[in-house]
Structure formats: C-alpha cells, structure tokens
C-alpha positions, 0 to 999 in steps of 0.5 A: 256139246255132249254128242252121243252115237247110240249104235248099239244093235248094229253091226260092223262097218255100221258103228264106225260108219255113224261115227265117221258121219258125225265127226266129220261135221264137228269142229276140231276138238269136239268129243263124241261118245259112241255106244256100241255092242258089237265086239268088233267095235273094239278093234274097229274104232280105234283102227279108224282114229288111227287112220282118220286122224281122231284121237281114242280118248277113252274105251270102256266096258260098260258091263251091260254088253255096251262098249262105251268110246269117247272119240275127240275129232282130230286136226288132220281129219277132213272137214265136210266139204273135202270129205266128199271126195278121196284125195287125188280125184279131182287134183 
C-alpha cells in the first residue's frame, strides 16, 4: 500500500500531526510518504520518528517547495488501541 499525506500548506505541529494519525493505524513496517512546505517539517519529522519509534527512511527536497519524507511505521510505535491513552494513566 503506497499512502501518501498531502500537507503541503499547513503548519507546524499540523504535518507531523497527519503524520502520527496515520502511522498509528498502519501495521508495523508499512511506508507513508509525507508532502510538506513547511520548513520546519525538516527538524520536525525526524525528531517525531525518533521519539515515536519510526524509522526516517528517506527526506528529499523536491525542488517545487515540497519536502518529501518517506517514514516506515516502527515496532516500538504504539498501536491504535494503546494510543489512546499516555502510558502510566490508567496503570
């Protein structure tokens, strides 16, 4: 499955934002390519796989003010049903 985020014109937190949405209801493993035009997308997004469990497979400048990313859902991500709730919380 090919999944592609078009968040060109938004700003930040909202590209990672869409992102994170996404990801979280993919299996492990599954790629998604964010579009973004935003500059801060470029410390933003690999700062969230990093934290979040994600692997930054790929980043490159389109040319056209879009910076494509291509992010690949992680194991230690949490799934749908525990993202809900911060860990801790109902422990």
């Amino acid at each position: 499955m090919n999944l592609v985020i078009d968040a060109r014109g938004l700003l930040c937190p909202l590209p990672v934002l869409r992102l994170r949405k996404v990801l979280v209801n993919q299996p492990e493993g599954a790629q998604v390519r964010l579009l973004a035009t935003d500059a801060m997308a470029a410390v933003d997004v690999p700062h969230f796989c990093e934290t979040a469990g994600h692997l930054l497979v790929g980043q490159r400048d389109r040319g056209d003010g879009v910076t494509e990313f291509t992010v690949e859902r992680g194991p230690s991500a949490p799934s749908a049903a525990g993202a809900a709730s911060p860990p801790g919380i109902f422990e």
